[in-house]
Every structure is written in structure tokens, then in C-alpha cells.
C-alpha positions as CSV (number, residue, x, y, z in Angstrom):
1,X,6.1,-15.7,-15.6
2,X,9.7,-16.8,-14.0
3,X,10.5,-15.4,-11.0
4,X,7.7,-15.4,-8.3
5,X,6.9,-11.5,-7.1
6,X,6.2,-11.2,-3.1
7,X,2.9,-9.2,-2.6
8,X,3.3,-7.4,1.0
9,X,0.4,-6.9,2.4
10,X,-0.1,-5.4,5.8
11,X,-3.0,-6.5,7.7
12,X,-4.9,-5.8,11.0
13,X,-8.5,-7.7,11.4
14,X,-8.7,-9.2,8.3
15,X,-9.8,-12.3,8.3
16,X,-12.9,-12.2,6.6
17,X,-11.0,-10.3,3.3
18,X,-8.1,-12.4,3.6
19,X,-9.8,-15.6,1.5
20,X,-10.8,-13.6,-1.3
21,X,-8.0,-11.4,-1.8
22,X,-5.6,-14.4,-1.3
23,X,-7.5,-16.5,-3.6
24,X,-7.3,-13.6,-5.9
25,X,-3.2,-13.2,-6.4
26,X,-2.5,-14.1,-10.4
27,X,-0.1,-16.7,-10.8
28,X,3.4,-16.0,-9.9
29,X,2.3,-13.7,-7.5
30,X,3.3,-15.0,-3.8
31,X,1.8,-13.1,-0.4
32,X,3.5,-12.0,2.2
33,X,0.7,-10.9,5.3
34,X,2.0,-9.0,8.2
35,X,0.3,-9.2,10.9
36,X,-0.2,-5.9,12.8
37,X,-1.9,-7.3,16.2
38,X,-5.0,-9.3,14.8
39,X,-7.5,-10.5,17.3
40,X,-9.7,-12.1,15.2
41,X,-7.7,-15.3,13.7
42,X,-5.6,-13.1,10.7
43,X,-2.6,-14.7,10.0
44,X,-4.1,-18.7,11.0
45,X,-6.4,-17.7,8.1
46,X,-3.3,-16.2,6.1
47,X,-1.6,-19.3,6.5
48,X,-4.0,-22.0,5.5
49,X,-4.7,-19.8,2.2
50,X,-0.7,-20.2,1.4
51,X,0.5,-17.1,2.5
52,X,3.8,-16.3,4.2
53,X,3.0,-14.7,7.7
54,X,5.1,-12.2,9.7
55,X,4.6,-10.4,12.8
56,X,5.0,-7.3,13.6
57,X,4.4,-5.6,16.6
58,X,4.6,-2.1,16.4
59,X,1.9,-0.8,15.2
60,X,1.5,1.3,12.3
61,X,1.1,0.9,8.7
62,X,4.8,2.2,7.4
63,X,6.5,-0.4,10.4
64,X,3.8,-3.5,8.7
65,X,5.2,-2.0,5.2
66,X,8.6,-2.0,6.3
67,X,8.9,-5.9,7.8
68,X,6.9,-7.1,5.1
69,X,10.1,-5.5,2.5
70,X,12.6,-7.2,4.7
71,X,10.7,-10.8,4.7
72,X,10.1,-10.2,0.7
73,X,12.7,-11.8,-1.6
74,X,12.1,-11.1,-4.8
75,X,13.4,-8.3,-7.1
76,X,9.9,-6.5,-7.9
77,X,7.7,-5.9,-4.7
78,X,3.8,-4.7,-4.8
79,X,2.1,-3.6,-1.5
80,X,-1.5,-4.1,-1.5
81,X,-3.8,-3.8,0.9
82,X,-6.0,-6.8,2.8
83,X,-9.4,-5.2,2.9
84,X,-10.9,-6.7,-0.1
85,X,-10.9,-3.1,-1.9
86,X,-8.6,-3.8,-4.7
87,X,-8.7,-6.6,-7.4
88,X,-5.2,-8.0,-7.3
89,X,-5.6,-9.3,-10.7
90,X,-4.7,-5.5,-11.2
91,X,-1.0,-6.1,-10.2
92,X,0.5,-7.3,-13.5
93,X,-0.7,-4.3,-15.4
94,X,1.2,-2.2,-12.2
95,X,4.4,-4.2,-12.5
96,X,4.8,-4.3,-16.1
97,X,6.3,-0.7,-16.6
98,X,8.6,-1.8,-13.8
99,X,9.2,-4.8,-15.1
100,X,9.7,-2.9,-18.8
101,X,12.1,-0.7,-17.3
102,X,10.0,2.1,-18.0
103,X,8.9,3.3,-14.6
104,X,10.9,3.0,-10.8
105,X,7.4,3.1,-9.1
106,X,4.0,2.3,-10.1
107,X,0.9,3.3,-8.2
108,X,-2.5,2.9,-8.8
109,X,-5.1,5.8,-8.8
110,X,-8.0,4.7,-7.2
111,X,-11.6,5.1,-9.4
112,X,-14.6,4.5,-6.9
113,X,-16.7,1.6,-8.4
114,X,-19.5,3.2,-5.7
115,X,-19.8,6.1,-3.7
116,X,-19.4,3.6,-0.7
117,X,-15.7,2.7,-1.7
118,X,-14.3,5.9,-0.5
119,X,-16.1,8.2,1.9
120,X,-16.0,11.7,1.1
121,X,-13.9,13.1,4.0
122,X,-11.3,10.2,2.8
123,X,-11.4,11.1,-0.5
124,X,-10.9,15.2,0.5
125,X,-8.0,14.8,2.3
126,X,-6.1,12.6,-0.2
127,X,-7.0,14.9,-3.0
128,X,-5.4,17.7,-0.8
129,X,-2.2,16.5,0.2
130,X,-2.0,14.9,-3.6
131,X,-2.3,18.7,-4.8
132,X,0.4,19.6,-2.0
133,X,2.9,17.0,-3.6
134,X,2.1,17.8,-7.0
135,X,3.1,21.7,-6.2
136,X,6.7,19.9,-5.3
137,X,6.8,18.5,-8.3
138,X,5.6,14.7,-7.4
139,X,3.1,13.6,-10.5
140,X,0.6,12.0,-8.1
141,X,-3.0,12.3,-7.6
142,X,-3.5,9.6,-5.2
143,X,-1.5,8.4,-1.9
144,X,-2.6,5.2,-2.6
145,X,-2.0,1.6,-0.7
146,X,-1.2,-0.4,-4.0
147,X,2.0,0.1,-5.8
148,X,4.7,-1.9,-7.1
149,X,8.5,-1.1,-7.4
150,X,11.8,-2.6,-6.9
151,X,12.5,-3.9,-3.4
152,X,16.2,-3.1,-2.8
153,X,15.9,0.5,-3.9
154,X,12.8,1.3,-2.1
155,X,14.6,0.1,0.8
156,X,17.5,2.2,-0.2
157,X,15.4,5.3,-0.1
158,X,15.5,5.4,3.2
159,X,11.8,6.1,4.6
160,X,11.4,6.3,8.1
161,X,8.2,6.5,9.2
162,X,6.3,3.9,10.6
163,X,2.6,5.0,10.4
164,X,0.3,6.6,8.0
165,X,3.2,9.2,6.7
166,X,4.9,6.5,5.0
167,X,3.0,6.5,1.6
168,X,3.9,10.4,1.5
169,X,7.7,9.9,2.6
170,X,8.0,7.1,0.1
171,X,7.0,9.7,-2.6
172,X,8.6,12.9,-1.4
173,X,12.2,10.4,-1.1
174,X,11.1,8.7,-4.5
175,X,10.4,11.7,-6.5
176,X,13.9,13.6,-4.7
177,X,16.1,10.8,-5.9
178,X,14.4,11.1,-9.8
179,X,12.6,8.3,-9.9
180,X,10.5,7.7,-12.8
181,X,6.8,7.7,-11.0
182,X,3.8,6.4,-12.7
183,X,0.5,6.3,-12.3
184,X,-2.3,3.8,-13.6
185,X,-6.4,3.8,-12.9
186,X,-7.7,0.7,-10.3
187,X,-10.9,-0.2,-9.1
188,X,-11.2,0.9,-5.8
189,X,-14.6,-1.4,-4.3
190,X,-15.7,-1.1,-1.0
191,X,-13.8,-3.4,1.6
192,X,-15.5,-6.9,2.4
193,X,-17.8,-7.0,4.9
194,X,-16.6,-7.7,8.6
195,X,-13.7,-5.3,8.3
196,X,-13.2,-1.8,9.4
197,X,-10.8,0.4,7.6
198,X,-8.3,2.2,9.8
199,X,-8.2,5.4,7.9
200,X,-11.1,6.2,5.7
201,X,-14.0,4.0,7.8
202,X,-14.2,7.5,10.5
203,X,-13.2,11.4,10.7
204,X,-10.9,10.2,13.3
205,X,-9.5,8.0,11.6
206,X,-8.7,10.4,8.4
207,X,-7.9,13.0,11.1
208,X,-5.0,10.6,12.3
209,X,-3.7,9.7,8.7
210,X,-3.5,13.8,7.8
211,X,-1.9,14.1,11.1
212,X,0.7,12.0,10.8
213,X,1.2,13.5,6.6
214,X,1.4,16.6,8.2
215,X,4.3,15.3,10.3
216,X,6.6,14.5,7.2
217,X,5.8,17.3,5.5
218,X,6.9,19.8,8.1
219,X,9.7,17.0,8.6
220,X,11.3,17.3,4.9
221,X,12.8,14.7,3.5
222,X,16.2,14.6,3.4
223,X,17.6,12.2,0.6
């Protein structure tokens, strides 16, 4: 392939995904796990599956995102998440448009291999705030955790927010500054047993996520 790509992916108590989806990376295809405040051994496991490990302490998922960029060193980026949900054999057919020069950002659109894979109050409020963005022109039906783009000019953009906004900011700054945004079908699986999603796994938890999309999008984004 060349050039290795860094694969961030933020992680808090996920020690039991963390062999499989590590195992999992293609070839050429290096992670990068930040470490959010694990209790339960994360980044010890990280490490002896030949990850990088970073800390960060603030916790959030934009402010894991956001270290995970700054440790990364290659041109192309992907951000994945280290639940076990995704295949990462998926990322090559996500970077290629990139890589073609045919997209700025590719995400994928999560397809539920089982109606355990996304519980329904998950799945309602994503499909609502995707209908929000697609009114302001942003050609997305999914906020979703894997995507792949080019690691200067996603840090370029600018995005501030440190905790569950930070998919939505990236796209409302994205989409602002014209970039060319693509979308491509994944298998969205339900997460490996022993872990507990911090979003979709409880209302409160989806409650928290909408609240904090709500926050950027009475914010506005300004490029």
C-alpha cells in the first residue's frame, strides 16, 4: 500500500473489543487508541496488540478525536470506533475516494446486521438530526463514528467541540468550506460483549449525545 494510514480510535472500557478490532486493521493500516479514562486495563491491552496509545484526560469523544489527530502522522486519517461494531476491513473501501481524489470526507452509513446493533431510540435521534443537516444542505444520513479524510485539513476546519457535538460540527464546518462529502453503506454489528456503549446502550445516554447536537446547532458554525 505505501504509506501506512493512522486509524484513531477513541476508547473508554474497551478491553474486551480491543483484540478483535485490533487484530482486525488491513495491512497498512496502523492504530492509534486514545485512552479516555479506562479502568479496566484499555490501553495495556492496546499496547501488547501493537497499537500506539495516548491519553487523554478530558473526557469526551470530540477531545479523544482531537488528541488522537494530533498524535496521527499520516496524510489520510480514519476514526473508528473500539466497540467491536464495525468491521475495519471496511476502511479501504472508505479511504479510496479520498485517496482517488474524489471525495474530502468519507463516512460510512451504518446498515444494522440485527435489530440489536442499534437500538431504536439511537437510531431516531440520528435519523433526526441527519434530516436537520440535510435541510442545510449537508448530504448525510448518518452521524456516524467511522470516517476517513485528510488529517491536516480536518484539523484546519477548526472544530471545537470536545464531546458528542463533534461528529455534527465536523460536518456543518466540512460541508461550509465545500467539501466534497461522501457517503458509503457499513455493517453496523452489535458491540462485543463486556462493553457498554456511551450513547446508544441507554435513553440517557442518547439524551446526552442530542443534547450536546443541540448545542452546536444553536451555536452555528462559523467557518
Amino acid at each position: 500500500m505505501g504509506t501506512e494510514i493512522d486509524v484513531v480510535l477513541p476508547c473508554l472500557d474497551e478491553a474486551a473489543a480491543l483484540p478483535g478490532v485490533l487484530a482486525g486493521l488491513p495491512a497498512g493500516y496502523h492504530a492509534i487508541v486514545v485512552d479516555n479514562g479506562s479502568t479496566d486495563g484499555s490501553p495495556e491491552v492496546a499496547a501488547a496488540h501493537g497499537a500506539t496509545v495516548v491519553y487523554e484526560a478530558r473526557r469526551g469523544y470530540g477531545a479523544a478525536v482531537h488528541t488522537g489527530l494530533l498524535a496521527a502522522r499520516s496524510e489520510l486519517v480514519c476514526v473508528l470506533d473500539a466497540d467491536g461494531s464495525f468491521d475495519p476491513a471496511e476502511l479501504p473501501g472508505l479511504a479510496g475516494p479520498v485517496l482517488a481524489g474524489r471525495a474530502d470526507l468519507v463516512a460510512g452509513r451504518r446498515r444494522p446486521v440485527s435489530m440489536r446493533a442499534w437500538p431504536w431510540h439511537a437510531r431516531a435521534g440520528n435519523a433526526l438530526i441527519a434530516a436537520g443537516l440535510r435541510r442545510r444542505g449537508v448530504p448525510v444520513h448518518d452521524l456516524s463514528p467511522i470516517r476517513v479524510t485528510r488529517r491536516t485539513a480536518l484539523l484546519d476546519l477548526g472544530v471545537t467541540d470536545r464531546a458528542f457535538g463533534y461528529p455534527l460540527e465536523l460536518l456543518l464546518r466540512a460541508a461550509a468550506a465545500g467539501w466534497r462529502i461522501v457517503e458509503r453503506d457499513v455493517a453496523y454489528a452489535p458491540r462485543t460483549a463486556g462493553t457498554r456503549s456511551k450513547v446508544s446502550g441507554s435513553v440517557r445516554g442518547t439524551a446526552r449525545a442530542a443534547r450536546d447536537m443541540a448545542g452546536v446547532l444553536r451555536a452555528g458554525v462559523n467557518p
